[in-house]
C-alpha positions as CSV (number, residue, x, y, z in Angstrom):
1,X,127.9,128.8,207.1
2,X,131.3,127.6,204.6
3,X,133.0,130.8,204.1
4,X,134.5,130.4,200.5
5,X,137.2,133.7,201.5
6,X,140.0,132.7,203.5
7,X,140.6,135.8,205.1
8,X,137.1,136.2,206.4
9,X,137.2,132.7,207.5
10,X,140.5,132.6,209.2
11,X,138.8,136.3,210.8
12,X,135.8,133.9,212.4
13,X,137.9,131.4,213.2
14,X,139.9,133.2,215.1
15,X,138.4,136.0,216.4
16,X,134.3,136.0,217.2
17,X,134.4,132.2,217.6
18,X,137.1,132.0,220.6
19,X,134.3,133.2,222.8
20,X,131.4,130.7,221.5
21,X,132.8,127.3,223.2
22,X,129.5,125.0,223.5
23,X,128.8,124.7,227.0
24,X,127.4,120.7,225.7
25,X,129.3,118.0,223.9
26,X,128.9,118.3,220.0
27,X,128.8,115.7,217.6
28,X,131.3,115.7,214.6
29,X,131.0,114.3,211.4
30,X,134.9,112.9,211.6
31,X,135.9,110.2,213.9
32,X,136.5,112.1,217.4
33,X,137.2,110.1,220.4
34,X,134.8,111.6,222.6
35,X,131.5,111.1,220.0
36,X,132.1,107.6,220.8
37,X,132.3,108.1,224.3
38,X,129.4,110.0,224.0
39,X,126.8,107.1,222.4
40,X,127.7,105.1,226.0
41,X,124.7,105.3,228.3
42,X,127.0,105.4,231.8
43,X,129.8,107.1,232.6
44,X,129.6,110.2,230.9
45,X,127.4,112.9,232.5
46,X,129.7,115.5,232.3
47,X,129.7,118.8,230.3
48,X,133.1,119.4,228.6
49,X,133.8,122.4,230.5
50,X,133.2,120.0,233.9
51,X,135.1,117.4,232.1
52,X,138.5,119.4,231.0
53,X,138.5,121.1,234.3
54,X,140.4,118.4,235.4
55,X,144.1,117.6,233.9
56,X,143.5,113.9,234.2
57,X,140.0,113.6,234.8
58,X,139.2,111.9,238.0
59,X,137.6,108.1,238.7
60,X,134.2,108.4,240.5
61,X,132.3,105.5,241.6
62,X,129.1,106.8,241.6
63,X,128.6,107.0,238.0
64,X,128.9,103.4,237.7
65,X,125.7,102.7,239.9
66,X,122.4,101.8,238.6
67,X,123.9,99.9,235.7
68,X,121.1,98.4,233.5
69,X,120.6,95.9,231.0
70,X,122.4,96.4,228.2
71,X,124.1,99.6,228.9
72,X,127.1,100.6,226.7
73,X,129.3,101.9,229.2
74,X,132.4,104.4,229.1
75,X,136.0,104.2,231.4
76,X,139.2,106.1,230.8
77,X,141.7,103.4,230.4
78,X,143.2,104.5,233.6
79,X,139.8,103.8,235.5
80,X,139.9,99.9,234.1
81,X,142.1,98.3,237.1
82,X,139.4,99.9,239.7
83,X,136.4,99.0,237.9
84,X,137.7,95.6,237.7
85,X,138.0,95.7,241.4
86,X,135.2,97.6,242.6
87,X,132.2,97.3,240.0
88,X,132.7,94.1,237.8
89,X,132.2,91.6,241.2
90,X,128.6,93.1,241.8
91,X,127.7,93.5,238.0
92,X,124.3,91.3,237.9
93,X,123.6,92.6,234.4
94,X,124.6,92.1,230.4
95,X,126.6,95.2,229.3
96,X,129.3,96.7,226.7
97,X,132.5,98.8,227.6
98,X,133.9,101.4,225.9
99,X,137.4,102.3,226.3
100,X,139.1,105.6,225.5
101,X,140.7,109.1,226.2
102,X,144.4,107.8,227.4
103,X,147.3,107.2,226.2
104,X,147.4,103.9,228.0
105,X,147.7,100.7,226.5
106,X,145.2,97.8,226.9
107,X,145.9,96.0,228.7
108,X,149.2,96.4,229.2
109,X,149.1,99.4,230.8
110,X,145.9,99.7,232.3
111,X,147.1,98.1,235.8
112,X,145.6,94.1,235.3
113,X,147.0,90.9,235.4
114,X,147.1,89.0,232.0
115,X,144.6,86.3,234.2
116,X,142.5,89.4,235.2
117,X,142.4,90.3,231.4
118,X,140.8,87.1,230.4
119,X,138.6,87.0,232.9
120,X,137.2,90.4,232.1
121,X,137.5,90.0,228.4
122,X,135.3,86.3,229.1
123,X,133.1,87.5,231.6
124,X,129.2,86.3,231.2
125,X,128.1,90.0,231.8
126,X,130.4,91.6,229.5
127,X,129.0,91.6,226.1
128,X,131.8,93.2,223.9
129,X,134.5,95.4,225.3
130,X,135.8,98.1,222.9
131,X,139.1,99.8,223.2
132,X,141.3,102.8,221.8
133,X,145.6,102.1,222.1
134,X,144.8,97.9,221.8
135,X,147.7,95.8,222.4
136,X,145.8,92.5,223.2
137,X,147.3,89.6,222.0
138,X,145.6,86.7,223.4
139,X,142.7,84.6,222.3
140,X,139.6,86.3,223.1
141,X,137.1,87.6,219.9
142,X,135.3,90.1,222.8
143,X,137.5,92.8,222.1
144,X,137.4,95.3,218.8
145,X,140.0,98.1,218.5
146,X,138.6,101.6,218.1
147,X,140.4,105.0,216.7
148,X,141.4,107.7,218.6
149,X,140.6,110.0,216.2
150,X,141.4,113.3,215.2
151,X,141.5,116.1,218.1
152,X,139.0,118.5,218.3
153,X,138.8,119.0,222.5
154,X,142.4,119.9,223.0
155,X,141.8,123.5,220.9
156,X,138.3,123.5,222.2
157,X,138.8,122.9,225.9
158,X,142.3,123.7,226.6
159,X,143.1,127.1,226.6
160,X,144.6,127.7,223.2
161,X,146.3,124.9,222.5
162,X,148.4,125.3,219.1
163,X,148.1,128.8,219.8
164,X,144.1,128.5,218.5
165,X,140.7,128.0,219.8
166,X,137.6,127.2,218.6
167,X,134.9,124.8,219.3
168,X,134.7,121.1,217.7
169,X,132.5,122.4,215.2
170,X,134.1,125.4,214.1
171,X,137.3,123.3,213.8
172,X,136.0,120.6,211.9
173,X,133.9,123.2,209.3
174,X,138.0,124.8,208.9
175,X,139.1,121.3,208.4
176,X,136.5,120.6,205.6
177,X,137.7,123.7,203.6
178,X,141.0,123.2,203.9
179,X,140.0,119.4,202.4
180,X,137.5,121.1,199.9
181,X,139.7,123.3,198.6
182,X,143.3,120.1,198.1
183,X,144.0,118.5,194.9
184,X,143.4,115.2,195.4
185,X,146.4,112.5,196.7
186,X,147.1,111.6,192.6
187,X,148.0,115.5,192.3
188,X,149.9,115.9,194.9
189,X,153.7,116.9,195.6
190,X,154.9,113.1,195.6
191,X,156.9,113.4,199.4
192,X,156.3,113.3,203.2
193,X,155.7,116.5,204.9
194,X,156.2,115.5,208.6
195,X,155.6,117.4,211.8
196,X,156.1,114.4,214.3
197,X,159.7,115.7,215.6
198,X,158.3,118.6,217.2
199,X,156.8,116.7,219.8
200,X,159.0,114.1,221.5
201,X,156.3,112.2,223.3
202,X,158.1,109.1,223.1
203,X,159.8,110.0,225.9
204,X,156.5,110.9,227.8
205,X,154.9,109.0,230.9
206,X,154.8,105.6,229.0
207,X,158.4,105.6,228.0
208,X,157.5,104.3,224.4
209,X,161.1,104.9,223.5
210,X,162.3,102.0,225.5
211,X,159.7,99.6,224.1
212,X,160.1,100.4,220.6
213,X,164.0,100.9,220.6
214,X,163.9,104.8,218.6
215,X,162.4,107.9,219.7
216,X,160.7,110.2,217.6
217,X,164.3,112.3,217.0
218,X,165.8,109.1,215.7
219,X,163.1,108.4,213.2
220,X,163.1,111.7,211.9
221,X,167.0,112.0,211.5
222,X,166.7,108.5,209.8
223,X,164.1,109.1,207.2
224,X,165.3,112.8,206.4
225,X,168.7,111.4,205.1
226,X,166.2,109.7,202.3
227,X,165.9,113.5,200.6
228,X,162.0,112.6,200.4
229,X,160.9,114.4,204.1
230,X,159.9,118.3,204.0
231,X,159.2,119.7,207.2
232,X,159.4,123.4,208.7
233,X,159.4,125.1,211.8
234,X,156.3,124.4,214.1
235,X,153.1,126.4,213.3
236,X,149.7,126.7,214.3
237,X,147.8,123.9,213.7
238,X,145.1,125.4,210.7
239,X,148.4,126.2,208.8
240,X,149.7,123.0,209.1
241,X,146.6,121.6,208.0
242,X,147.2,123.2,204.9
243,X,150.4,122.3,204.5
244,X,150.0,118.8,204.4
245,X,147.2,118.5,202.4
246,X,149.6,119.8,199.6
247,X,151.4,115.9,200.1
248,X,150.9,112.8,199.1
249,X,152.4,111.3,202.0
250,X,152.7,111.7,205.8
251,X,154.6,109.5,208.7
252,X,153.2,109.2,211.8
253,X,155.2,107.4,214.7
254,X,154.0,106.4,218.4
255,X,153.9,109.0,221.0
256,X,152.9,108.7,224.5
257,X,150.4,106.0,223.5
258,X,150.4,103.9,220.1
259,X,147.4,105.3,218.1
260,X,148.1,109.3,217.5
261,X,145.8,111.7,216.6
262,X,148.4,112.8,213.6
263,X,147.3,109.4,212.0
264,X,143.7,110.1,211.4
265,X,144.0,114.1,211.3
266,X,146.5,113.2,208.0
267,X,144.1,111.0,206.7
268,X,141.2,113.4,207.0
269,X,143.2,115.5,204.9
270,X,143.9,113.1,202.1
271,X,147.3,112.0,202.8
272,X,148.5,108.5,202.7
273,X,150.1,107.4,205.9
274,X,153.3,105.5,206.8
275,X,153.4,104.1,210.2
276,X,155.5,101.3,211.9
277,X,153.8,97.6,212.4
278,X,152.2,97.1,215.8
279,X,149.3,95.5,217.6
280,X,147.3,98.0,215.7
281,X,147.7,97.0,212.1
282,X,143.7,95.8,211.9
283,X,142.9,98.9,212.9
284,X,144.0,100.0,209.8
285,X,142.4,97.8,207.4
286,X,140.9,99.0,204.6
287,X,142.5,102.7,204.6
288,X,145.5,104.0,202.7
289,X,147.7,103.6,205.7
290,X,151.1,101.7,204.8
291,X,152.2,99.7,207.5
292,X,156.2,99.0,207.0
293,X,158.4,96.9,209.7
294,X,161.5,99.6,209.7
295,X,162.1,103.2,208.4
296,X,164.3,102.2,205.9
297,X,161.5,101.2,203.7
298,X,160.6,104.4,203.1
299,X,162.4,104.9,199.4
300,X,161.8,106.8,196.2
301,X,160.1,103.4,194.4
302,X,158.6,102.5,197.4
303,X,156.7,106.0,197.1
304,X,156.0,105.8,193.8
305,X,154.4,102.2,194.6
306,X,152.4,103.1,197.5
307,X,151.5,106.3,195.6
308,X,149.6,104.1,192.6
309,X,148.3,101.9,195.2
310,X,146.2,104.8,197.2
311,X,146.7,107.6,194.2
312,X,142.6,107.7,195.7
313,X,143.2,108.7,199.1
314,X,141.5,111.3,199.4
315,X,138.5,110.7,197.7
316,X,137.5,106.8,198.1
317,X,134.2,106.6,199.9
318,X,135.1,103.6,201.4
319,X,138.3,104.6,202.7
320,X,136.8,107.8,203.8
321,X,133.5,106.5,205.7
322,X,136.2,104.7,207.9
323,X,137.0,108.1,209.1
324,X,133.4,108.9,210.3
325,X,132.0,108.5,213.6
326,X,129.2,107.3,212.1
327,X,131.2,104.4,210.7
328,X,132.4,103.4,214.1
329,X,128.9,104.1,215.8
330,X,127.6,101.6,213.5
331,X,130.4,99.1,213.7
332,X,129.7,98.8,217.3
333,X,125.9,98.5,217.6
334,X,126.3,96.3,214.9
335,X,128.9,94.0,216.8
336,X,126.9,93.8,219.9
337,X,123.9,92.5,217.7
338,X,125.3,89.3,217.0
């Protein structure tokens, strides 16, 4: 049902849905991490509820046996160094991997050798390996980057996070009118509404701060000065959603892992994106994402430029079927058929 009222759809979304969670894992029409984890065909027989239980969700070896033929099968980055170890010397058939939900790095992070790497990435039973937070730089054409997406399980499974709850579904129908109901990019106040310095996960477990030289105070002090930043106090997530889909322009930095939910969340809502050049620069091909090598880039004709060059944003169909899971679904069937 699309409730065209705010105030009764804020009253669902609120209220009677916080006690509806789906007790199975729903599909989403926007990119979500966990619909591709949930097209693999090992690794994931777990309900959400059994799944989120955990705060890091735990390695188990036994849902790695019985690996068939052509199986497209699903690891947490932090399960990659013992799979390595305990299930890739007694794999006797062709399959796929599918990398995702963690903030690590691959490979870097992910607890390998860069001659363990290779030899995964070039092994004869590993067809095409797939990965979320890809910082791969060697030679091997076995490996595709994949989005994190937005986050729909955090609210869903998490006990109110952003002070909200709802299922996947619920959250993505709010996300839709919030979108339906935007002037498109063009429109739009021509400015960055950022959030990003409420949360200083550069400084989290993975230390990004140290690799990249800035945290995410630092980048926020330094584009602010350029009088083209709006930001407020933190809010609930469903009013910030509405927020920024009043701008033309977001920024989002690294956090605890490079790729950020932020990225793909501001996109959905029709805002182009400014982030900082990495390893994941392909990832962003084809969308109104502007890649810039420092901060400082961010000026008034520099907006106005980027501004004609995506004044579509949020209404190209081919920057927005990039932000589908069907996209992404088809992307990697479609790889592992050549």
């Amino acid at each position: 049902m699309f409730y065209t009222n705010p105030i009764i759809f804020f009253s669902v979304f609120f209220t009677a849905l916080l006690f509806s969670l789906p007790k199975e894992w729903e599909e989403t029409e926007y990119i979500w991490n966990f619909s591709l984890r949930n097209i693999c065909t090992v690794g994931v027989d777990t309900s959400p509820q059994d799944y989120f239980h955990f705060k890091e969700y735990p390695y188990n070896s036994t849902q790695y046996q019985n690996i068939k033929d052509n199986d497209l099968v699903w690891i947490r980055p932090a399960f990659v160094s013992k799979f390595y170890k305990e299930i890739l010397p007694h794999l006797n058939v062709e399959i796929a991997l599918v990398i995702n939900d963690g903030d690590e790095t691959f490979p870097k992070n992910c607890g390998l050798s860069p001659t363990e790497v290779e030899y995964l990435l070039n092994h004869t039973k590993i067809k095409h390996v797939f990965c979320q937070n890809l910082d791969y730089q060697g030679e091997s054409t076995n490996i595709t980057p994949i989005p994190i997406g937005l986050d729909f399980h955090s609210v869903a499974y998490k006990g109110g996070y952003w002070g909200e709850q709802g299922s996947p579904l619920e959250q993505e129908l709010y996300l839709k009118y919030v979108i339906d109901n935007s002037l498109p990019t063009s429109q739009r106040k021509k400015k960055i509404f950022v959030d990003f310095q409420h949360s200083e996960s550069m400084r989290a477990s993975f230390s990004r701060f140290l690799e990249f030289k800035e945290d995410r105070r630092a980048i926020f002090e330094q584009i602010v000065k350029t009088g083209l930043v709006d930001f407020t106090k933190r809010m609930s997530r469903s009013k910030l959603w509405k927020i920024k889909a009043q701008y033309a322009f977001s920024v989002s930095p690294f956090g605890n892992g490079l790729d950020c939910h932020r990225t793909w969340e501001d996109l959905a809502l029709g805002c182009i994106v400014i982030v900082k050049t990495s390893s994941l620069n392909p990832l962003y091909e084809g969308l109104p994402v502007v890649i810039v090598k420092d901060w400082s880039e961010i000026t008034k004709e520099n907006l106005d430029k980027w501004a004609e060059q995506f004044f579509d944003a949020s209404i190209n169909p081919e920057f927005r079927k990039k932000l589908k899971n069907v996209f992404w679904i088809h992307k990697i069937f479609d790889t592992l058929k050549k």
